[in-house]
Structure formats: C-alpha cells, structure tokens
C-alpha positions in Angstrom: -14.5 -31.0 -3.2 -14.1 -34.2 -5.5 -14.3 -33.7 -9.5 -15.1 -37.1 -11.5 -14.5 -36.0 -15.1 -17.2 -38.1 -17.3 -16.0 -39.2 -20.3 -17.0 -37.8 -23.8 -19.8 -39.1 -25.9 -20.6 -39.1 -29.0 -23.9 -38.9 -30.9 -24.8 -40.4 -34.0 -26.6 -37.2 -36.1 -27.0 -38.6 -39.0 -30.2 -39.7 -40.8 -33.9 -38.0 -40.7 -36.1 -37.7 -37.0 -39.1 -36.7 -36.5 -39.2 -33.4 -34.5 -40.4 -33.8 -30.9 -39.4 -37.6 -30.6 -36.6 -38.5 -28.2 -34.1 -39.2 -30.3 -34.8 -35.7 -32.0 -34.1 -34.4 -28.3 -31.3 -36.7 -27.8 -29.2 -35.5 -30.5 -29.8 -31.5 -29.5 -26.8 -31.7 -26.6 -23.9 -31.0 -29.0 -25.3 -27.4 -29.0 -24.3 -27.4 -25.1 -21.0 -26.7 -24.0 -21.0 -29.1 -21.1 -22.9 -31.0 -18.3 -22.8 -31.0 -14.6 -23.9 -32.7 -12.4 -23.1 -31.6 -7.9 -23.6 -34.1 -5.0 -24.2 -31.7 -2.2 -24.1 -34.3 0.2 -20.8 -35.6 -0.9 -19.5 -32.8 -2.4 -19.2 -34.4 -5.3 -18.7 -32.7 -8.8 -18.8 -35.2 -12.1 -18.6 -32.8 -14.9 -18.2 -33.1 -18.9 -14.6 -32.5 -19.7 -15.4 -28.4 -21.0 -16.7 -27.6 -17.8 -13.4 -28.0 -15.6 -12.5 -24.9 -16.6 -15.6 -23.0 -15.0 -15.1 -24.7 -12.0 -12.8 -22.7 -9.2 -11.0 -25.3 -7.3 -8.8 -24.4 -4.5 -5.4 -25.0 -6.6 -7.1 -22.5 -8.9 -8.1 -19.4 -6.5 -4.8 -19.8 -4.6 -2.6 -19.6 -8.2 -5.1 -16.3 -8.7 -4.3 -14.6 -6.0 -3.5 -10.8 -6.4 -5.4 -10.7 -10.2 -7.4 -7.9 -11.2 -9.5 -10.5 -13.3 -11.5 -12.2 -10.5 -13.7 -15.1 -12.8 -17.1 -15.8 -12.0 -17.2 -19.9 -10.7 -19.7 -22.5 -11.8 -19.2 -23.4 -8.0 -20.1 -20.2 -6.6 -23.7 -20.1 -8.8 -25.1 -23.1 -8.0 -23.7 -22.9 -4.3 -26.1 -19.9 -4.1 -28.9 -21.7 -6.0 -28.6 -24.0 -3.2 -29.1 -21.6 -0.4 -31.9 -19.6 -2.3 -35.4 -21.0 -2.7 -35.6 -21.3 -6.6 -36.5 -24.6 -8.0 -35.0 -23.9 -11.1 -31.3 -22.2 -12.0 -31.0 -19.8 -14.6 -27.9 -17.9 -14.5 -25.3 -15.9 -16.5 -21.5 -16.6 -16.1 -19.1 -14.3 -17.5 -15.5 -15.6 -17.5 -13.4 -12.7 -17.6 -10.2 -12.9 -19.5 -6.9 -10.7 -18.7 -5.6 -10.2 -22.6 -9.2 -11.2 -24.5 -12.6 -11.1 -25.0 -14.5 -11.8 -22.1 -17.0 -14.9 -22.4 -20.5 -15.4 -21.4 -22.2 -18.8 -20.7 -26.2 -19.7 -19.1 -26.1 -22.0 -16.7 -29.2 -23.9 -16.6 -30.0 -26.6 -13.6 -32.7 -27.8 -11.2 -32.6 -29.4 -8.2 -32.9 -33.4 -7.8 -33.5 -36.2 -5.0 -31.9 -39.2 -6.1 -34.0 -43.1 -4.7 -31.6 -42.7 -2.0 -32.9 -39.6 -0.6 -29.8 -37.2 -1.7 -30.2 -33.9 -3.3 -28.1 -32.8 -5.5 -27.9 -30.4 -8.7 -28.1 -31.3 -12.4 -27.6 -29.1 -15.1 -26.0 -28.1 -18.6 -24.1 -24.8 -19.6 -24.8 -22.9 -23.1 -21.9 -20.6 -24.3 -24.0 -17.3 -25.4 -21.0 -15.2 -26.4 -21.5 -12.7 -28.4 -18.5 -11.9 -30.4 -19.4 -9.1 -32.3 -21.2 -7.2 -28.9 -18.0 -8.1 -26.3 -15.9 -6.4 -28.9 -17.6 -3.2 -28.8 -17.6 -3.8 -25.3 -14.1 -4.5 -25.2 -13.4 -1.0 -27.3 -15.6 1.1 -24.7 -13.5 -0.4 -21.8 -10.1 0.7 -23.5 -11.6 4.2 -24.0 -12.7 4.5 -20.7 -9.0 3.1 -19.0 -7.2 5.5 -21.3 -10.1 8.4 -20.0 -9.1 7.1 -16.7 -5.4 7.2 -17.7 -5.6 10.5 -18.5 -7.4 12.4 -16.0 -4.9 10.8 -13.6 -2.0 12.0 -15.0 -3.9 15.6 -15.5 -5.0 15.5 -12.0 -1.3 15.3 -10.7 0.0 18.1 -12.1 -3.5 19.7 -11.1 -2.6 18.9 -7.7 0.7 20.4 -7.8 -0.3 23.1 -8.8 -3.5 23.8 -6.1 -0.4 22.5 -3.0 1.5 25.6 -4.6 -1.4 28.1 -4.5 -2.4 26.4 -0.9 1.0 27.0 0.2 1.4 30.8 -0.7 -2.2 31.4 0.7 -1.0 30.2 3.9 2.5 31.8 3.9 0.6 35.4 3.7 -1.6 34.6 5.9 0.6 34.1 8.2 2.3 37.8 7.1 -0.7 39.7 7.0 -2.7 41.8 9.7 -5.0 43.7 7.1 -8.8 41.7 7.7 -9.8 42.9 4.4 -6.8 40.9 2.3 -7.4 38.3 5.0 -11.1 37.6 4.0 -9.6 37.8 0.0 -6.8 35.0 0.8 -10.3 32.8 2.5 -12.0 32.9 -0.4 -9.1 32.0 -2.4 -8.9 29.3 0.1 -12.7 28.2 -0.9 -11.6 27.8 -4.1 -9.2 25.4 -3.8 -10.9 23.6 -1.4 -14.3 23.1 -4.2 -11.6 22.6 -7.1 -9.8 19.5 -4.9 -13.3 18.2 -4.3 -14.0 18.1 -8.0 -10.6 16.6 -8.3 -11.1 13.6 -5.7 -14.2 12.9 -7.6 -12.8 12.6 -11.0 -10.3 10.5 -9.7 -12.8 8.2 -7.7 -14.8 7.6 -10.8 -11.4 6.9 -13.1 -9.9 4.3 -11.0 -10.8 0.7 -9.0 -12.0 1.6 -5.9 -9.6 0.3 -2.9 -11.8 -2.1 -0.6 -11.5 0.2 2.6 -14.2 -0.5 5.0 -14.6 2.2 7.4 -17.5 4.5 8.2 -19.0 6.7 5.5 -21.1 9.4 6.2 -23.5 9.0 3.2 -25.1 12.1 3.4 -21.5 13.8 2.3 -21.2 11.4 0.0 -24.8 12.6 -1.5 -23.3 16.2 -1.3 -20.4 15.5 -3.2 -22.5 13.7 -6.0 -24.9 16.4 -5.9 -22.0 18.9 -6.6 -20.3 17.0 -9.3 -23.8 16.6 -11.1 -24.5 19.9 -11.3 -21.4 20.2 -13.6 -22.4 17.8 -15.7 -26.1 17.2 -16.2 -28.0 19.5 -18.5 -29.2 22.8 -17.4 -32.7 22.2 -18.7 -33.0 19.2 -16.2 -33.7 20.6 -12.8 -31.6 19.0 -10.0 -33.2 18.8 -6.6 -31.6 17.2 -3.3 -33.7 16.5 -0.5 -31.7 15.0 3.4 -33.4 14.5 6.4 -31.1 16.3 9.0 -29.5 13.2 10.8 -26.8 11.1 11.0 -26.3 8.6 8.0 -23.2 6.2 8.2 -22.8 2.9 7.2 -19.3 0.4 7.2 -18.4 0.3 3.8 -16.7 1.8 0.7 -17.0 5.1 -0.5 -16.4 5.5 -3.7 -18.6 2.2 -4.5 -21.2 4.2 -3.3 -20.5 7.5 -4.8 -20.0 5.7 -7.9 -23.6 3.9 -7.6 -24.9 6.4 -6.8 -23.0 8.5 -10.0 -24.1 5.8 -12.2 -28.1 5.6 -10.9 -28.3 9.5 -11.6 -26.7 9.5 -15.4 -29.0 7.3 -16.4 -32.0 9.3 -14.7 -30.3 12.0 -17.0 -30.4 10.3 -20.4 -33.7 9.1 -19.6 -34.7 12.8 -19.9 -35.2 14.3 -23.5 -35.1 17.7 -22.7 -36.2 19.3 -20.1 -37.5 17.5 -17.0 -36.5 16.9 -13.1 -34.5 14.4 -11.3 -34.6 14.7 -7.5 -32.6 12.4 -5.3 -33.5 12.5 -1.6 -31.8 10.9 1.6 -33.9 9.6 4.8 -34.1 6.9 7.7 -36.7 3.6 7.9 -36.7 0.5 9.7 -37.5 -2.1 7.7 -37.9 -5.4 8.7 -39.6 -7.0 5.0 -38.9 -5.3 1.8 -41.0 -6.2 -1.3 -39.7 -6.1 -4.6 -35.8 -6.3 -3.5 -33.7 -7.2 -6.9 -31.2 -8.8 -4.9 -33.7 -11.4 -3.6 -31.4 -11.3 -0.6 -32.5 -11.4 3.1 -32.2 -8.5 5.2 -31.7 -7.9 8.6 -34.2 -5.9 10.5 -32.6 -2.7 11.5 -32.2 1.1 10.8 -31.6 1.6 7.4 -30.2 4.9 5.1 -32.7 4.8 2.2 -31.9 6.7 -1.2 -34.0 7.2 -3.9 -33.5 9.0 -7.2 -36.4 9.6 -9.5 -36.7 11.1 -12.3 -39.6 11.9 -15.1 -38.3 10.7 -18.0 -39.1 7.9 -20.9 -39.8 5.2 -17.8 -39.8 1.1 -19.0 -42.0 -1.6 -19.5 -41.8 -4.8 -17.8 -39.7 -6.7 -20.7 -36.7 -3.8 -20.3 -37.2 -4.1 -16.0 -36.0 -7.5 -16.4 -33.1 -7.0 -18.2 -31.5 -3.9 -17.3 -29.3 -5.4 -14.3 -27.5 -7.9 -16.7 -24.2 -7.2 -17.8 -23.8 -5.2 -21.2 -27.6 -5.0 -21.4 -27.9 -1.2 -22.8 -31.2 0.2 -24.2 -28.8 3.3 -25.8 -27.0 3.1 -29.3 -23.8 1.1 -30.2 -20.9 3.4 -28.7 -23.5 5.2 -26.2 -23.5 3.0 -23.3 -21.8 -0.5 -22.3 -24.5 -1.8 -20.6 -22.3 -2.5 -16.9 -23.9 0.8 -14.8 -26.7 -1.2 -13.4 -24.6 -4.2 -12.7 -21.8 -2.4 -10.9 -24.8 -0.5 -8.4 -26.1 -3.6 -7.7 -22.7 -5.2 -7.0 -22.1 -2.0 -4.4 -25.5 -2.6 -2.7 -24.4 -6.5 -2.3 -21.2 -5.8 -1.0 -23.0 -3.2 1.5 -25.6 -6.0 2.4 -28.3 -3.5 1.1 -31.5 -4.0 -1.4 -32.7 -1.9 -4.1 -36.0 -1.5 -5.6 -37.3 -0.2 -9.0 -40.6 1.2 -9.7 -41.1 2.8 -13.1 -43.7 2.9 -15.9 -43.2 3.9 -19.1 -44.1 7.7 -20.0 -44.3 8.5 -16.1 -40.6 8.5 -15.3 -38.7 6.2 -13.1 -37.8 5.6 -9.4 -34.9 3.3 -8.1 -34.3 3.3 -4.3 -31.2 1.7 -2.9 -31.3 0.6 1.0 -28.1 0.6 3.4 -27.9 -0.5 6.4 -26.4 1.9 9.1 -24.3 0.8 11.8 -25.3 0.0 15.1 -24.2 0.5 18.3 -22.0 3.8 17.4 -22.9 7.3 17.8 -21.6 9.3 15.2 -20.0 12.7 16.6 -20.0 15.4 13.8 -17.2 17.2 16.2 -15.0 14.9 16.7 -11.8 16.2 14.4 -9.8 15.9 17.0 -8.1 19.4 16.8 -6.6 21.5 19.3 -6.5 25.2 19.2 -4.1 26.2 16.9 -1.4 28.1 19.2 -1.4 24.7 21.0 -1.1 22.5 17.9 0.5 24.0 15.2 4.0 25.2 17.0 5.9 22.5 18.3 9.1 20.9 17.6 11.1 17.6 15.1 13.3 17.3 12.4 12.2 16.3 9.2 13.7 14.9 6.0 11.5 16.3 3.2 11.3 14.5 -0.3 9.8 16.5 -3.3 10.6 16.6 -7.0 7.8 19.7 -7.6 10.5 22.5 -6.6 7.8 25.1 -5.6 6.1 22.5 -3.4 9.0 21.8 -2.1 10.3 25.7 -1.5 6.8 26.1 0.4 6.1 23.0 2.5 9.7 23.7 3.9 8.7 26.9 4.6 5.8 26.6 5.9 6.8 23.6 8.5 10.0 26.0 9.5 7.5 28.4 10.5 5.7 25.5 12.7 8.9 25.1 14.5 10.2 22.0 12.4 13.8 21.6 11.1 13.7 21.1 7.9 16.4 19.4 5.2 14.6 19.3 1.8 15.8 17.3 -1.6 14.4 17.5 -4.7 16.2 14.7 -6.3 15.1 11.2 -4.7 18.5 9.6 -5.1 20.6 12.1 -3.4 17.8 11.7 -0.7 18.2 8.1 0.0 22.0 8.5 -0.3 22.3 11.5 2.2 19.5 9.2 4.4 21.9 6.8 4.6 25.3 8.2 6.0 22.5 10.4 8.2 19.4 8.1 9.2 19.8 8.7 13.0 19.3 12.6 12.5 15.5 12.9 11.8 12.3 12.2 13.4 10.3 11.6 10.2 10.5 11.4 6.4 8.0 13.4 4.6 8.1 11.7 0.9 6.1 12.3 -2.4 4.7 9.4 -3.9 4.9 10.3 -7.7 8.1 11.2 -8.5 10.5 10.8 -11.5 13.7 8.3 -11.8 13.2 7.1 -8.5 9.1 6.6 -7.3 8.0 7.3 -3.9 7.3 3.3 -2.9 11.0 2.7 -4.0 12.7 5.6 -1.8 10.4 3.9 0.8 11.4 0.7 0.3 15.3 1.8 0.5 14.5 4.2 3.5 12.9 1.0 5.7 15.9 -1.1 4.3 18.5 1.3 6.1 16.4 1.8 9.1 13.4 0.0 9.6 11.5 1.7 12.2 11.9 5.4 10.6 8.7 7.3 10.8 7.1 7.7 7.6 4.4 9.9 6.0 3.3 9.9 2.4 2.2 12.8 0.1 -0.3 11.8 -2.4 -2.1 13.7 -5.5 -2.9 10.3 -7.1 -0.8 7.6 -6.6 -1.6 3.5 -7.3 -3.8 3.2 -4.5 -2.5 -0.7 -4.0 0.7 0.9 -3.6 -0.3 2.8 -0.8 -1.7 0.4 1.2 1.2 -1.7 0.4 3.5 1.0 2.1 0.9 1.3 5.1 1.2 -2.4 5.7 4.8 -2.2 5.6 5.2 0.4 8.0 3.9 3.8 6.9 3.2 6.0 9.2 0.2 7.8 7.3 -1.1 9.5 4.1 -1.7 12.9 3.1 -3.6 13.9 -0.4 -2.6 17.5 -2.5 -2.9 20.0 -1.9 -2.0 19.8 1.5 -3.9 21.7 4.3 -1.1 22.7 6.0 -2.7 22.5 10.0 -3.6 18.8 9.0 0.0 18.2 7.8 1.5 20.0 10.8 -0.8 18.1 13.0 -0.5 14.4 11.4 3.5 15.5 11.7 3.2 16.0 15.6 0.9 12.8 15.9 3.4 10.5 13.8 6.5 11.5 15.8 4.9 11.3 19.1 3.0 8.3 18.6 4.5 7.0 21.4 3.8 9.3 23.8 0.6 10.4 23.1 -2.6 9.2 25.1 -4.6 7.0 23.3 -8.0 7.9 21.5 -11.4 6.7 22.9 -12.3 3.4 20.9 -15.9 2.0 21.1 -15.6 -1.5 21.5 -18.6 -2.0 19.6 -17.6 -0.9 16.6 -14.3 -3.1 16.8 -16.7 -5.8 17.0 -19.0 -4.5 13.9 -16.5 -3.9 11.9 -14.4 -6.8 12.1 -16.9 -9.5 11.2 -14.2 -12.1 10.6 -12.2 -11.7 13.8 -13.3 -13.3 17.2 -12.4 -9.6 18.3 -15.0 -9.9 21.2 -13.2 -12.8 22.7 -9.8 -11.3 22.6 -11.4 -8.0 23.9 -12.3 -10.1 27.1 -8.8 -11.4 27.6 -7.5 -7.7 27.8 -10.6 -6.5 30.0 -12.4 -4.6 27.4 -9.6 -2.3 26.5 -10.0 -2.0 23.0 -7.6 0.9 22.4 -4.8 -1.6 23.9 -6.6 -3.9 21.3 -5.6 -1.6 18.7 -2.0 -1.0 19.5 -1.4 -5.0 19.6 -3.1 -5.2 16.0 -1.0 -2.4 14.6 2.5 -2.9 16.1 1.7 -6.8 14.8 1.1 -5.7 11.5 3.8 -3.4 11.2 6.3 -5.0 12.6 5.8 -8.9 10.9 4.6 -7.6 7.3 8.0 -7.8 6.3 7.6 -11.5 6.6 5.7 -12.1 3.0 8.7 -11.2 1.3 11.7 -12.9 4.1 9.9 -15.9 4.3 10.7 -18.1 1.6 14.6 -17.4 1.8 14.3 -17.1 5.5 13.5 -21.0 5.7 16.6 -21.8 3.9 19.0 -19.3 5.3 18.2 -19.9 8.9 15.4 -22.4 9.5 15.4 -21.4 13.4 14.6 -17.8 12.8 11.6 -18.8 10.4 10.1 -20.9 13.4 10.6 -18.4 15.7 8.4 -15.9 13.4 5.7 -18.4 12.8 5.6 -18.9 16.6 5.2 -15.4 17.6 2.4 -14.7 14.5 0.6 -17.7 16.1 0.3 -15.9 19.2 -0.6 -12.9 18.1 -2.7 -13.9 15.8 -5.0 -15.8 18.4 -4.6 -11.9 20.8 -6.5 -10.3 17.7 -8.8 -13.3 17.6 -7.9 -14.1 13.7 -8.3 -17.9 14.6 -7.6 -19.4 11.0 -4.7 -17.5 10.6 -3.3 -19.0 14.1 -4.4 -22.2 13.0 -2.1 -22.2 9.7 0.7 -20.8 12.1 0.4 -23.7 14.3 0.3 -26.1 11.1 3.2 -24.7 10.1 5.2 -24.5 12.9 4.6 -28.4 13.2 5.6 -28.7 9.8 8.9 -26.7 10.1 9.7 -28.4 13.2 9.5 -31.7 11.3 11.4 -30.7 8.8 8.7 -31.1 6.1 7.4 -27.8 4.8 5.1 -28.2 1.8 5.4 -25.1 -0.6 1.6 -25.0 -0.6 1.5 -24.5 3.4 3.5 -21.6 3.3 1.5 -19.9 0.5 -1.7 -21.0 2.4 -0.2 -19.4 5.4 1.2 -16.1 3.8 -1.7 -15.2 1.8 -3.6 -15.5 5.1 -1.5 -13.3 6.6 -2.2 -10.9 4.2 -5.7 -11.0 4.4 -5.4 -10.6 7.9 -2.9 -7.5 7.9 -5.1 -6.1 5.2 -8.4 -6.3 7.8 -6.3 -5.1 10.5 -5.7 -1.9 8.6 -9.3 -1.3 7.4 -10.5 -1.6 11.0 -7.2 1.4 12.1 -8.3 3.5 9.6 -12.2 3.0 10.6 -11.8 4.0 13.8 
C-alpha cells in the first residue's frame, strides 16, 4: 500500500456568496476533517494530512499487536465497500482510544472510473463526536468494568467455597452405606451443580470472551440463558422456551453467543411494560437466500440453527429499525442503556458467519431471529464423555505435588485423591512449593496448582516450575482466573484446566489422562472436522502426507506447540548468545510448520533462516515471524481443545 499525503489548502472565507453557487459549496470543506482519495488498481492511497491517522498501515497493526483497543481502519471500510455492491459509502468509524474518549467519524465516498478506465474511491470524513454522549458512555463502561471487577473477585471466594462443600459431599459419600443420606448428599450435589452454573454465567457476561473456536452445542447454550433469565426477568413477563429435539452445534464461541443471545432477550424485557410474554425458540432450516439479512452479507447454502426471540412489547417504527444496530444508539434514558447491545449481537453473528433478521411493528411486539450455521460433516454424539466405569477409572496410581492457598480445599482435594490411590504432598504457601519443587522435581508425576493465589500467583509458580524442569506435567485449577493467562500457560506447556468447584471423578480422571499421556491410545479424530475447523491451515494437504491419520496429525501439532512456544520469549537473546542455536530453531519450525500445513508461517521461517544465515536479520523479520508463530500456536490450540 502506497500513501501520497496531499498538501494542505487553504480557502479564502471571507466576503458574502450567494447560497447554492460554487464558490458557496467550495468554501463548505473546512467543516470536513479530511479527504481521500484510494487507487484500487494501484493501491494507491493520497489522503489529506488528518486522515493518516485513520488509516491502519502495516507498521501500525504490527506495533498494536496484543492491545485490547483494536481501532476501526479507514482501510478496512472502504475495502468492504469495494467488495459490496453499494454505489455509495456511508459509514461510521469509531477510533477507540485506550486512556480517552472514544471518537466517532462518517465516512462518506462513492465509487469512480477515471478517462483511463481505473476505479477507484473518493471520499471525505466528518468527525461526529459527540462529547457530551461518549462521556456518559464512557461513565457506563467504568461502572460496568468495576460490576465486572467485582463479581469476579465475589465469584472466587464463591468458588472456594462450593470446591469445599463439593469435597465433603464426596468424602461421605464415599463413607456412607445408608441410601436414604445417600439420596440427601445428591441433592446437595444438585445444588452445587445449578449454583456453579449461575456462577459461570455471571462470569461469562463480566469478562472479554477468549476467542476459543470449538463446537458449541447451542441448544445448551439456550438452556443456560433460559435459566439465568428466569432469575432476572420480571415475574409478570412469562418466559417460554421452545427446541426442536436435535442436534445444534456450530464452530464458534460460546460465550459470544450466550451473551447475544443475553443481550437480544433484555431488551425483549424492557420492551415489556408490565406484563407480557417473551418466548425464544430453537429449530433447523436450510436456507439458501435470506431476505432482509442486516449484515447484507452472503451466506452459504447449508443447514442452519435458527433462533428467534419475540416478544409483545412497545415494537418500532421504521426510523428506530434503522438505527438500533449503531453504536451507542439507545431509545432508553441517559444512565439506562449505552446503546452497544445490538452492536455487540451483530458483531457475534459476523464472527459466526450468520445473518439476523428483524421484524417488528410498533404496538405488536417485536421478533429478531439470528441464523448460525451448523457444521458439516460431523456427527455430534451426545455420549461421548469418554468415561469409564468408575471402579476402572477412579483407582489408580501417581504422585502428585498439590498447590493450594484455600487450606480446606487443600485438606480435601488431598484427601480425596489419597483415596483414588494418589500420593499426595500438599503446600499451602506457593513459595515453599517452588522451593521444595526444586531440591525434589524428579519425585512427582504432576503438579496440581491453583491459579489465584496470594504473594506468589499461579502463572508465576508455573513459570518457575517449567524453569526447573521443563517437561513437568501440569494441571491448572481455576475459579476465575485472566483467561489470557490461561491460554498463555496452555501454550507454554500446560497440561490442562480444571474450573471450581471441582468434580472430583473429572479431576481424578484428567489426573490419570495427564500422567499417561503417553501411553494412552489415542481418541478417534474426524478428519473432517480438522479440516472445518482449521480454515487457515492447508490441514488437508498435510493430512495426505501422513495417510489420513489425523490423530498422528494432532500429536505433531501439539508436541510442536508445546515444545517451541518457549521460543517468543528466547528468541531475541538467543540470536545474540548463540546465533547457531537460533538457526537451528527456525529450521525445525519451518518444517513443522509446512507438517501442520501453516504455509505462511513456513514461509517467514524460511525468510528468516536466509536472513540469519547471511548474517542480516532485520528486527522487523523476527517480529513478523514471532507474532506469526503465535497466531499459529494460538489456532493449533483452539483446534486441541475442539476436538
């Protein structure tokens, strides 16, 4: 991409014009913030010197890597209004802004032919910021983050607490013979099991959803909405849930869904003045056309999961319809809504290549119905948990190094694996962990660690267990936890994650599974879904070099990943210690790169490894070729986990 930066002009405003003249036109354009004007054939931006800014060039989204505050591009619109069939572009851009306001600009263009027969795209950008309106916004946001804040540090000790009443359940069941105290301590065990759900919930709705793509079954993901709603919406407004009884999954994200899905039924909610009915319902279609999709977005013809929540409430005319999927468009009172439900549904349904329609008229209620497309080629098995029967499962064998700072977690967990035939050393206190770890790594078959812990956090105990011994088995127990975090520790060589309270016959099992990884036969993998859900890998080409075995496919991908993560942070002072070594490691990442068909990512290896060789590295190279990496580890775990 080439940027020509035009120089400034200046216009002469003084004097008396007849309105509607030229001139009169002419001297209008100080009110823009800048012009633009995109070669496509060329690639050519020239640009006024305030639009630069708006613009994300390479240098730009490499220096942003990692940020929170992802900016809407100038680029990115009109590269869209390219490929869609308007004439005309008329388009919001918010800039978002890490420490202020955030900004919001219309970007206004059309498209041209110049006498040489080249198209291109000319246009202008208004700044429409609204100062007083972004800082109310602005205020909402902080209340919701310190909401979010909160219920995350509540749901911790919350946690806790339900690991401890877990535990105890399961000690006396295990002491117990009468059936009558049996079927008490089951219902006990209900109870906790409805009060975690409502705690995963909260916390799904208070925090940034990781991008995980793996299979959701979106009819549980209904249920668990359904649930949560009928805790919160008011009991004058009847509730009704309607599923066709089949399978519904689609690759995606979860808790974008659960959360559109959250958002679409609130709003059905304070639609209602008093009493009235919202009914959501759950079924299959094929489409092939859809009329009326807000996305404007083509889909592919398929099986699709189609939701739709109704309700009978107010309903809106056309003049709200349009607006009500813009950004901080709100039809409630000032401190009642911030206007960015709508948006962020229709930012889950895009990232789920789905539609949505709308159908609603005012005084008859309204009806918004989002499509999703369900996977093909995989059959869905409803028993496939993979358990054995108990006697077979839970008893077996391993020594474990147990990491809690909750002491009655801690006093049952270590109980409760001793009676599952584990030896057990527990530690309360993280340092005298790490320092007994040290002088004994060679004794124990796994570490079983807390994430959330005080003085010393989970991530660093991990970070000073892999430093002693890199390939120690690791598994992770999580109430809440930075999510980022625990990826990060899954990339670097976790072994696995388990969320509070624990069910003890998944801990015990994940135990067995983690320290005989090696030994264990490998599950079935479809290797059809390796293919779906790895859209940017040429995984159907590698697939072929290993004869269609895609479970050997997966043990290449994860012993790559785990054992060359560490590179991101070697790297840099690995090329000046010991140049040799660093070309070694780019070498064998090319190689395996091109085994789990991630083609770019062998490409920058090989790029690299010329450039090493030469002995003429450019900084910007290596940062090219380690954020790819990443990118690629970070695929190669969401297809593990979606399988």
């Amino acid at each position: 991409m080439r940027v020509i930066e035009l120089e400034s002009f200046e216009l002469d405003r003084s004097g008396d014009l007849e309105a509607g003249k030229y001139e009169w036109y002419l001297q209008q354009l100080h009110l823009a913030t800048g012009f633009f004007e995109y070669e496509i054939t060329e690639d050519c931006w020239k640009i006024t010197p305030e639009i630069r800014s708006l613009l994300s060039e390479v240098a730009q989204k490499k220096a942003a890597v990692g940020s929170l505050f992802e900016n809407d591009s100038l680029d990115s619109i009109v590269m869209n209004f390219i490929e869609g069939k308007k004439v005309q572009l008329m388009r919001e851009l918010l800039v978002r802004h890490k420490d202020r306001p955030w900004n919001k600009y219309l970007v206004c263009g059309e498209r041209l032919v110049d006498s040489t027969g080249h198209p291109k795209v000319r246009g202008m950008v208004l700044d429409i910021s609204n100062k007083g309106s972004n800082s109310a916004v602005d205020s909402q946001i902080h209340k919701l983050q310190s909401l979010g804040q909160l219920t995350s540090g509540v749901s911790h000790d919350f946690n806790n607490q339900l690991n401890g009443i877990l535990g105890y359940v399961s000690l006396m069941k295990n002491s117990l013979l009468d059936a009558k105290m049996l079927q008490y301590l089951e219902g006990i065990e209900r109870s906790v099991a409805h009060a975690t759900s409502l705690t995963r919930q909260l916390l799904t709705f208070s925090h940034k959803a990781v991008e995980e793509h793996g299979n959701v079954d979106i009819a549980q993901t209904l249920k668990d909405t359904y649930q949560m709603l009928k805790h919160t919406i008011d009991r004058r407004i009847d509730l009704k849930l309607n599923m066709e009884d089949k399978d519904f999954n689609v690759i995606g994200e979860a808790s974008l869904i659960n959360n559109a899905l959250m958002n679409l039924c609130l709003n059905a909610r304070d639609a209602i003045t008093g009493q009235g009915e919202i009914s959501i319902s759950l079924k299959q279609g094929f489409v092939k056309n859809l009329e009326g999709n807000v996305l404007n977005t083509p889909l592919m013809s398929g099986n699709y999961a189609i939701i739709e929540v109704r309700d009978n409430g107010a309903g809106m005319d056309d003049a709200v319809k349009k607006k009500i999927l813009t950004p901080f468009f709100t039809t409630k009172g000032l401190g009642k809504g911030t206007g960015m439900g709508l948006p962020l549904v229709l930012e889950a349904i895009q990232k789920h290549k789905g539609a949505l329609t709308i159908d609603s008229t005012v005084g008859a209620g309204s009806a918004f119905t989002l499509y999703l497309p369900l996977i093909r080629g995989f059959e869905y098995n409803n028993n496939n948990n993979n358990n054995n029967n108990n006697e077979g499962i839970l008893h077996h064998s391993g020594r474990i190094l147990l990491i809690d700072d909750e002491q009655s977690n801690l006093e049952i967990t270590a109980a409760l694996l001793d009676g599952y035939g584990y030896s057990v050393t527990a530690f309360v206190d993280p340092k005298e962990a790490v320092d007994y770890f040290a002088a004994h790594a060679n004794d124990y078959d796994c570490i079983l660690l807390d994430v959330i812990m005080p003085g010393m956090s989970g991530m660093e105990v991990f970070k000073e267990v892999k430093r002693i011994k890199p390939d120690t088995r690791i598994v992770l127990l999580t109430g809440v936890g930075n999510p980022f975090d625990l990826d990060f520790t899954l990339r670097q060589g976790g072994d696995a994650y388990l969320s509070k309270p624990i069910d003890h016959t998944d801990l015990s099992q994940t135990l067995f599974e983690v320290i005989n990884n090696d030994t264990l036969p490998p599950k079935p993998v479809n290797a059809q879904k390796l293919i779906d859900i790895a859209p940017t890998f040429d995984v159907a080409r590698s697939l072929e070099r290993i004869a269609g075995n895609a479970s050997l496919y997966l043990k290449i991908a994860r012993s790559f990943r785990k054992e060359y993560y560490g590179i991101v942070d070697q790297f840099p002072q690995l090329i000046h210690s010991d140049c040799v070594e660093a070309v070694r490691k780019v070498h064998t990442i090319k190689g395996l790169a091109a085994q789990v068909g991630a083609e770019e990512l062998a490409t920058y290896a090989k790029e690299l490894e010329a450039s090493l060789n030469s002995g003429e590295s450019s900084q910007e190279l290596q940062g090219i070729f380690l954020e790819e990496f990443i990118e690629v580890a970070d695929e190669l775990l969401r297809m593990e986990k979606a399988v």
